[in-house]
N, CA and C atoms as a LAMMPS dump frame, in Angstrom:
ITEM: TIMESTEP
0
ITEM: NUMBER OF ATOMS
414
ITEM: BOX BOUNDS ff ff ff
-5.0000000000000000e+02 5.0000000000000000e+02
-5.0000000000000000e+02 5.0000000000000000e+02
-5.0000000000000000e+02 5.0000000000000000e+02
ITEM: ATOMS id mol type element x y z
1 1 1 N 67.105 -260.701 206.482
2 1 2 C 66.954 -259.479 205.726
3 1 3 C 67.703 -258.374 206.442
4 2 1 N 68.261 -257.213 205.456
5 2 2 C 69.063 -256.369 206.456
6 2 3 C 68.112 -255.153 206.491
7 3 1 N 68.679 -254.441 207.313
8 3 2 C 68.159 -252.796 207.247
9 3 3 C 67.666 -252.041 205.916
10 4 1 N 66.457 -252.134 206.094
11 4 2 C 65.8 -251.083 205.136
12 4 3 C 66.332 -249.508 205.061
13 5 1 N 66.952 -249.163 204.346
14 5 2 C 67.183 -247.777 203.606
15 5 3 C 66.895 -247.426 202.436
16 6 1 N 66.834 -245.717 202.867
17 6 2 C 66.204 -244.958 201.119
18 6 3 C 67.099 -244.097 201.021
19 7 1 N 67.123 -244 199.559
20 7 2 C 68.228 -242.727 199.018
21 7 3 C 67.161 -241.949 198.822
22 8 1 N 67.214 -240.904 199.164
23 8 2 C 65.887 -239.802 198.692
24 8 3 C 66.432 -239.003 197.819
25 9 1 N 65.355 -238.711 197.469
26 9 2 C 65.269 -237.647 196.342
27 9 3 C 66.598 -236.407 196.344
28 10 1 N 67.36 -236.529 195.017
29 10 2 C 68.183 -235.526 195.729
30 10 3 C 69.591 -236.019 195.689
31 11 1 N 70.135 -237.361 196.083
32 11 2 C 70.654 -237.72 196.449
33 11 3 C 71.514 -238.519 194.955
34 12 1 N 72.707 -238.621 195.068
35 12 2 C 73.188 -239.276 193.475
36 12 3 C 72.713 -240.871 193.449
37 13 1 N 72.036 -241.032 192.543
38 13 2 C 71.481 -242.486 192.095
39 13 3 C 72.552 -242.953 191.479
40 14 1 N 72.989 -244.354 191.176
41 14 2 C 73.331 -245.301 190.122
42 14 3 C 72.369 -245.588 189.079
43 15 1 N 72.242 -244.924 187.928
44 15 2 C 71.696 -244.715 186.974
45 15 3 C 70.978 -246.202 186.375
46 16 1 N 72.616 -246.912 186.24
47 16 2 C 72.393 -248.262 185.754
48 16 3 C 71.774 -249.185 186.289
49 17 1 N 72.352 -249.217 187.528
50 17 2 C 71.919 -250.168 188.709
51 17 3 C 69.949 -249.67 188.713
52 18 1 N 69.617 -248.908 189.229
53 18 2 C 68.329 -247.864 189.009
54 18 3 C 67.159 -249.106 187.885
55 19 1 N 67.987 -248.433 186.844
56 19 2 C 67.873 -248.788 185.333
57 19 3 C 67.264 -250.4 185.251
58 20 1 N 68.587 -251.001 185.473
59 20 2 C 68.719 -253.136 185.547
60 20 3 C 67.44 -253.609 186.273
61 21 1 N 66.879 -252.31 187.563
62 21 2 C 65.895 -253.071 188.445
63 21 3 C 64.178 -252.809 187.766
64 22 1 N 64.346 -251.56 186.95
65 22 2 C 63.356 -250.956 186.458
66 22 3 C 63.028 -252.512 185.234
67 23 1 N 63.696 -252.786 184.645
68 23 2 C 63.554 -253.174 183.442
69 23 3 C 63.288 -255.082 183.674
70 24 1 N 64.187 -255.21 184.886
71 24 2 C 63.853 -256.199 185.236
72 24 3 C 62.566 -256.79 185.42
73 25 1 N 61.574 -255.706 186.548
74 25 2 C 60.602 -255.82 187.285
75 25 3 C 59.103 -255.117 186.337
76 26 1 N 59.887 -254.21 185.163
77 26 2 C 58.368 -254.245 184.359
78 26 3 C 58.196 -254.844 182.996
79 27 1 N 57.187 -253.571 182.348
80 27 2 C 57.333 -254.476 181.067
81 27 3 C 57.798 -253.548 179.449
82 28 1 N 58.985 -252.271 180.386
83 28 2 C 59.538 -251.552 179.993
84 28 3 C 60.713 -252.391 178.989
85 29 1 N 61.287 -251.799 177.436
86 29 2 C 61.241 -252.785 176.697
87 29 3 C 62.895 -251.616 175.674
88 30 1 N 62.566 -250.467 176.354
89 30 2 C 63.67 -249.971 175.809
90 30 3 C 64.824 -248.844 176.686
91 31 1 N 65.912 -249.707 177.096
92 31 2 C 66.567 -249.201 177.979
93 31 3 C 67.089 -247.833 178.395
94 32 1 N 67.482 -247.343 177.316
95 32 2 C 67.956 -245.989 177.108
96 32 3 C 66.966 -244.585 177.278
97 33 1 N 65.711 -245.165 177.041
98 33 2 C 64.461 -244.47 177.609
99 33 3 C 64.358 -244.645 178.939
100 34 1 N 64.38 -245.743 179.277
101 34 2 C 64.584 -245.743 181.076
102 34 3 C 65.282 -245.219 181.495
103 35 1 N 66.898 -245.384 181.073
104 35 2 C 67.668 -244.754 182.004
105 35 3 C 67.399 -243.394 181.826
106 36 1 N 67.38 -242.763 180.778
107 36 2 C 66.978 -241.19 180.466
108 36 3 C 66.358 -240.797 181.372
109 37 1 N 64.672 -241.413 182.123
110 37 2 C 64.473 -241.107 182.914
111 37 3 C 64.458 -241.041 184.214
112 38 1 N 65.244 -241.701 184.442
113 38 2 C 65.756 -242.039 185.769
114 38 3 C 66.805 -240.812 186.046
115 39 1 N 67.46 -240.526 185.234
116 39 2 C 67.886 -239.275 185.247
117 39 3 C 67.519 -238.418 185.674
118 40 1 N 66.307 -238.045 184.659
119 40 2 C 65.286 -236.873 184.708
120 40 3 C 64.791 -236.663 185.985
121 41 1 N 64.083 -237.986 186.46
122 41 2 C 63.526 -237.821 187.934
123 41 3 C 64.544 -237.413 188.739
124 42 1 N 65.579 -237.874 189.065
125 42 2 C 66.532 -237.889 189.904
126 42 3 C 66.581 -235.918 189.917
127 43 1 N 67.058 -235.527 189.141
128 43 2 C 67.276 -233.857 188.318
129 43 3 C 66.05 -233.647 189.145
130 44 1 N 64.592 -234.114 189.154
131 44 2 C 63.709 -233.634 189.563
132 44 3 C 63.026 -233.901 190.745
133 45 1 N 63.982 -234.403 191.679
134 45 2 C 63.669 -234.875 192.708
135 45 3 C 62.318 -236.14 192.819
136 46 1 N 62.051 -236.428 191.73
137 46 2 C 60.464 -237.524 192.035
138 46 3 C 60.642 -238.835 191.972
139 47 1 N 61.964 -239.433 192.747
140 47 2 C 61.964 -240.542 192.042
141 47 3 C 62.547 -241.272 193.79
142 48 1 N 62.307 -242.201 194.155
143 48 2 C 62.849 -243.079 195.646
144 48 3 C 63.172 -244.068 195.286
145 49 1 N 64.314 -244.51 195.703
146 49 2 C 64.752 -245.652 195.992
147 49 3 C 65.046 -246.202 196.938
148 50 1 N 64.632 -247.534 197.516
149 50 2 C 64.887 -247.938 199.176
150 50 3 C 65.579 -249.421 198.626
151 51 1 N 66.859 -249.296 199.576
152 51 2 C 67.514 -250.782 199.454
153 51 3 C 67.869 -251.704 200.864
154 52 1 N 67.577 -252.309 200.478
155 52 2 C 67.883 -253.561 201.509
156 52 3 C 68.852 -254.85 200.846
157 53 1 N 69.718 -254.629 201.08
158 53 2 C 70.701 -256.126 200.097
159 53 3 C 70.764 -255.606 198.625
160 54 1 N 70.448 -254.812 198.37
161 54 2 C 70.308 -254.424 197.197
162 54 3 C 68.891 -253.151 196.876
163 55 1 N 68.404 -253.018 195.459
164 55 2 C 67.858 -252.153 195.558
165 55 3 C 66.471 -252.964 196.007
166 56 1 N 65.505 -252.613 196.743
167 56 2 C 64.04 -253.331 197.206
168 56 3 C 62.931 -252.469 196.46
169 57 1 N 62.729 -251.551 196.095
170 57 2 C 62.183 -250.428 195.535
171 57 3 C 61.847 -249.374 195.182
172 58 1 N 60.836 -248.964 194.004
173 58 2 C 61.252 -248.006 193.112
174 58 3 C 60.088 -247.12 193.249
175 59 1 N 60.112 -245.869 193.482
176 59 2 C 58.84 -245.089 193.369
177 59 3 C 59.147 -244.185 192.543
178 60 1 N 58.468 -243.782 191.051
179 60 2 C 59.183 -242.841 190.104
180 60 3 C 57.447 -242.153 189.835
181 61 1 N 57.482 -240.684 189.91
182 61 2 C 56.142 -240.249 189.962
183 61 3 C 56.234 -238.589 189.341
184 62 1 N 55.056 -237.813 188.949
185 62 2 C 55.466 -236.814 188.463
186 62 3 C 54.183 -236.268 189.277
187 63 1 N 54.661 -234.607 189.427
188 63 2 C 53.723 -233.792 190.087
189 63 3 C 53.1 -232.919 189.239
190 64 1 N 51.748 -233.056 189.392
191 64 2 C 50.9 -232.302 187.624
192 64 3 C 50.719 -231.13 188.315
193 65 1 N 50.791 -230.17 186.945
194 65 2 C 51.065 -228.717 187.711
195 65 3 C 50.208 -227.961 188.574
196 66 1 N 48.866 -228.098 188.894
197 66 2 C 48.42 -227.967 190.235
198 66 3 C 48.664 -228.21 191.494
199 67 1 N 49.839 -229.168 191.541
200 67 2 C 50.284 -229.351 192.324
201 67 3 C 49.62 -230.574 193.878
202 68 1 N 48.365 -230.733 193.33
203 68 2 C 47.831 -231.205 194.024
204 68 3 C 46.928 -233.414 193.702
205 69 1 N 47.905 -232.89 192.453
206 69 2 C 47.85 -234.662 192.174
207 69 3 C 49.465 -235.251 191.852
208 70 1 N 50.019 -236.176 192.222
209 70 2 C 50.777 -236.969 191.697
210 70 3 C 50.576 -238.618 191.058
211 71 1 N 50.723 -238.088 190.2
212 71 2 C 51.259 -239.166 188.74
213 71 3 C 52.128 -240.484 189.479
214 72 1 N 51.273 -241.581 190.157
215 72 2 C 52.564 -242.367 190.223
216 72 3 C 52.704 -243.361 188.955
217 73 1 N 53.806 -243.314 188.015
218 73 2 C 54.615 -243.703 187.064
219 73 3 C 54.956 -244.859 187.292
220 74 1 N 55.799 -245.158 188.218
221 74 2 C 56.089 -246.913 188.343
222 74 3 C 56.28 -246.99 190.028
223 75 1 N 55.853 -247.579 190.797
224 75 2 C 55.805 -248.634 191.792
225 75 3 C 56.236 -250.04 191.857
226 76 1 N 57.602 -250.25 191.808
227 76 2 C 58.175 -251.336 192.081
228 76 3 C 58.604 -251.984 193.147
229 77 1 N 58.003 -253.003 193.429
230 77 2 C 58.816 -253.516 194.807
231 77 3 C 59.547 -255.191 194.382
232 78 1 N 60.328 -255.301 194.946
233 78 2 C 61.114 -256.729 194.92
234 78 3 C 60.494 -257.487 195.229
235 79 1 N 60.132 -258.607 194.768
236 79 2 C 59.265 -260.164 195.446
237 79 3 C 59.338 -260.303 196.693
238 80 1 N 60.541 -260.381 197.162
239 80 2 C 60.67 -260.475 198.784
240 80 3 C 60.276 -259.851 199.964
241 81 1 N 59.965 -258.64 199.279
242 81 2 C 59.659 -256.867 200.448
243 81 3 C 58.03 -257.225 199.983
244 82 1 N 57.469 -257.375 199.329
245 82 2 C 55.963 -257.189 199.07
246 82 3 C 55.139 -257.637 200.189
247 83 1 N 54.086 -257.068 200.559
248 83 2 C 53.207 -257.507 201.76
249 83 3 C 54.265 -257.082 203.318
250 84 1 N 55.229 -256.494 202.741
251 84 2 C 55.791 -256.013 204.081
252 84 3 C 55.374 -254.524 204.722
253 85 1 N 54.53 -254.02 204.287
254 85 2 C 54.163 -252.381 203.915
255 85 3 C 55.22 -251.167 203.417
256 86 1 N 56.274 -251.652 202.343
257 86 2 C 57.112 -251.02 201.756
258 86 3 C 56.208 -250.118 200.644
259 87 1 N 54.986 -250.435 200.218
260 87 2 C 54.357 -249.546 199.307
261 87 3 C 53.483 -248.411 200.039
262 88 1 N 53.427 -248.876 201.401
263 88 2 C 53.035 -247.694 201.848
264 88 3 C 53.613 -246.531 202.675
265 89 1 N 55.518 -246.593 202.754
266 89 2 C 56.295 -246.446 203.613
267 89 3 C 56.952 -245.423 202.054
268 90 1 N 56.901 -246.486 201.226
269 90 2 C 57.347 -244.981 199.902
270 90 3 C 56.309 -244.419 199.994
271 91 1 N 54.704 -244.529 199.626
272 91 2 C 53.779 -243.366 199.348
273 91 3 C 54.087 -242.262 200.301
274 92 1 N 54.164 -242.594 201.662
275 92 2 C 54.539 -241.576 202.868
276 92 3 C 55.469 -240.459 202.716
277 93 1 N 56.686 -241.5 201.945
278 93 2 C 57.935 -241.019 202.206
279 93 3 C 58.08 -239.615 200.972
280 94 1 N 57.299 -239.539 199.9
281 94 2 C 56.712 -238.818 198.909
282 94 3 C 56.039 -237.656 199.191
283 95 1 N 54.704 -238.157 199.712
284 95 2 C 54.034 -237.479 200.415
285 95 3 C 54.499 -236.231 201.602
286 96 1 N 55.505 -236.913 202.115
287 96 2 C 56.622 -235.968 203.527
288 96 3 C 57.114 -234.38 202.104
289 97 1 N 57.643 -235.111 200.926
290 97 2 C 58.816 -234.405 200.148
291 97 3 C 57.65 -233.378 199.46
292 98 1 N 56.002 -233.551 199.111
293 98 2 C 55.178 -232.858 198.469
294 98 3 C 53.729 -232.706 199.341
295 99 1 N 53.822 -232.06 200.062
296 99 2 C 53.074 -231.805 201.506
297 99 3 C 51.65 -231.235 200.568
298 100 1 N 51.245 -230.344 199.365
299 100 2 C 50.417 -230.195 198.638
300 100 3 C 49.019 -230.986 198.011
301 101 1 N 50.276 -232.155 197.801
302 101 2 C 49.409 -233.353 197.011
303 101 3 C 48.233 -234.098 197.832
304 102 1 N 47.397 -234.167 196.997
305 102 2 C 45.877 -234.41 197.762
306 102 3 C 45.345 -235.926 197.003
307 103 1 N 46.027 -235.642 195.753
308 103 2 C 45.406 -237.56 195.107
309 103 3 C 46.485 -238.288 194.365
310 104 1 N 46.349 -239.334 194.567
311 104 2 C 47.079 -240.134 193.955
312 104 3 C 46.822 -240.925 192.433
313 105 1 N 47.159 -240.719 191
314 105 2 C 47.16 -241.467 190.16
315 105 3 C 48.017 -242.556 189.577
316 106 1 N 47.56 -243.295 189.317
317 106 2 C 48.212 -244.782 189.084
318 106 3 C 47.949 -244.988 187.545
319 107 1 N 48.854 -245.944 186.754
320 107 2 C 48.541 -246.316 185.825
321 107 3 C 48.557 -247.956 186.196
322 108 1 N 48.231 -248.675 185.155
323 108 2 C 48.417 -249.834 184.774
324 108 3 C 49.163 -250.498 184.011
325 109 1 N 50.187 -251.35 184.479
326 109 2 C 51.081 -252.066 182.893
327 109 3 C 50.852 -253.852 183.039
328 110 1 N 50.489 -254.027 181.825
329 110 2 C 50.286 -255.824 181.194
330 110 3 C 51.644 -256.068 180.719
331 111 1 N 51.539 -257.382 181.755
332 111 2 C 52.529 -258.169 181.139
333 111 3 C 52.934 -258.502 180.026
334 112 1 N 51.981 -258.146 178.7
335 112 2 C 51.792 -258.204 177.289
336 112 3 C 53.242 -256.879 176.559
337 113 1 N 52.865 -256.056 177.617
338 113 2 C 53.472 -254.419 177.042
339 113 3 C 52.66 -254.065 176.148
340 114 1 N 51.489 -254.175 176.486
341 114 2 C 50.258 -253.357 175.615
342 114 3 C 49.947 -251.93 176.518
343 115 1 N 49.334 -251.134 175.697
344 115 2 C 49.525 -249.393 176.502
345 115 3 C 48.986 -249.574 177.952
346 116 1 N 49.329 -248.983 178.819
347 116 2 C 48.761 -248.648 179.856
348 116 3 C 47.496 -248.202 179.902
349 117 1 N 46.51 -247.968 180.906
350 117 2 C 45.182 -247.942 180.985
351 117 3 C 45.497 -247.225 182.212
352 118 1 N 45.281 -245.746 181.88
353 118 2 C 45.219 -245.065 183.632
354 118 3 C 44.077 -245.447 184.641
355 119 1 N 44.14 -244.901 185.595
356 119 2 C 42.863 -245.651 186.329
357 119 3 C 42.539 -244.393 187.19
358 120 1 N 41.091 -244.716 187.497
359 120 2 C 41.016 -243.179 188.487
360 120 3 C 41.715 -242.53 189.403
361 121 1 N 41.782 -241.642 189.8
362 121 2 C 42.41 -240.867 190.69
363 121 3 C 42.225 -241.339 192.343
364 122 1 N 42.779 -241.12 193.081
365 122 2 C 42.457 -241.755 194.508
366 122 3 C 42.12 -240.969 195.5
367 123 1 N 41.745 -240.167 196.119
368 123 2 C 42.099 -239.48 197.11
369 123 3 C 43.73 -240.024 198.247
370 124 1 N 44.341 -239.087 198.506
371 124 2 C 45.108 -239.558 199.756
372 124 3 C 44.644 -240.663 200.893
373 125 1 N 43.933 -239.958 201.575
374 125 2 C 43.033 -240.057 202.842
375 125 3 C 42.069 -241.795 202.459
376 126 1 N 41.581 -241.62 201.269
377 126 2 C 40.585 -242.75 200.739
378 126 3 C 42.148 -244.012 200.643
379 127 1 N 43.088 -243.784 199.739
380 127 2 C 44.002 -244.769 199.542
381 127 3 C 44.32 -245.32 200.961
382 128 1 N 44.91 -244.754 202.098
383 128 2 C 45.925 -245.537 202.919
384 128 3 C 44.469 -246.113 204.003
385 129 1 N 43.38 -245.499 203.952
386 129 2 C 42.116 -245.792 204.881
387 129 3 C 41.796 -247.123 204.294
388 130 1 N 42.16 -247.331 202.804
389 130 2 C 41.738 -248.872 202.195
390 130 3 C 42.557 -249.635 202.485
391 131 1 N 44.375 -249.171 202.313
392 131 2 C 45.288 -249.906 202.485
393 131 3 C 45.472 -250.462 203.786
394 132 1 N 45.163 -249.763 204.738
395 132 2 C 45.394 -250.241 206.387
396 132 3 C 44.35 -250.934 206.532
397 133 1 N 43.404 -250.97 206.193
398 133 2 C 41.816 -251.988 206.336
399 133 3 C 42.759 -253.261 205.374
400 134 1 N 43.3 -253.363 204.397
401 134 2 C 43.244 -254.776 203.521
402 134 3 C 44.842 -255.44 204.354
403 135 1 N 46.138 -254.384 204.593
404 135 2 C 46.509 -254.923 205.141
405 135 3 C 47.062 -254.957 206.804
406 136 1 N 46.297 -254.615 206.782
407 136 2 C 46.199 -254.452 208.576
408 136 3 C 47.731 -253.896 209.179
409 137 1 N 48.118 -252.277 208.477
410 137 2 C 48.97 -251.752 208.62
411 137 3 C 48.507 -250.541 209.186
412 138 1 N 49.253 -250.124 210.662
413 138 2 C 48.697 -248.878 211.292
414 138 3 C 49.388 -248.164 210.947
């Protein structure tokens, strides 16, 4: 495996490339809506990408106007990076860019492409205190 890198926020994305990995890895079904937003985020700084050999993953999230929750939107990681603590190395890396944010929301997507089902809110502090207990990441 090579060197883990991130394009941060900010930084010019490959729209398409972006796009091919999004669509690949969910159960997103119409392209031109994706790429649109991949755009958008990019314009809005909320969106990470970290590559290794290619792209490894995707953090695309929105900040609700209190400023003190973020919306994470899609969480993608590559088969290969998973269980490596790459999902908790983007939450961080987010977290660094929106120093405010206090909880984390998640949605849910079925493999079906039936609607999403949001799920409660997380605290910060409560999320990575569970995540380092399940995977024994300091």
């Amino acid at each position: 495996m090579g060197r883990t890198t991130s394009k941060f926020p900010g930084h010019t994305l490959d729209a398409e490339d972006v796009t091919d990995f999004i669509m690949k890895y969910s159960t997103y079904t119409n392209r031109d809506d994706v790429e649109r937003w991949v755009k958008l985020h990019e314009k809005y700084k909320t969106i990470l990408v970290v590559y290794d050999e290619g792209i490894a993953g995707i953090c695309r999230w929105n900040i609700l106007p209190s400023g003190k929750d973020a919306h994470i939107l899609d969480l993608i990681i590559r088969e290969d990076h998973r269980g490596t603590g790459l999902l908790q190395r983007m939450l961080l890396q987010g977290l660094k860019m929106y120093p405010t944010v206090e909880n984390l929301k998640f949605e849910m997507g079925y493999d079906d492409g039936t609607i999403k089902k949001p799920l409660k809110t997380i605290p910060i502090k409560e999320f990575f205190r569970h995540y380092r207990r399940r995977k024994n990441v300091v």
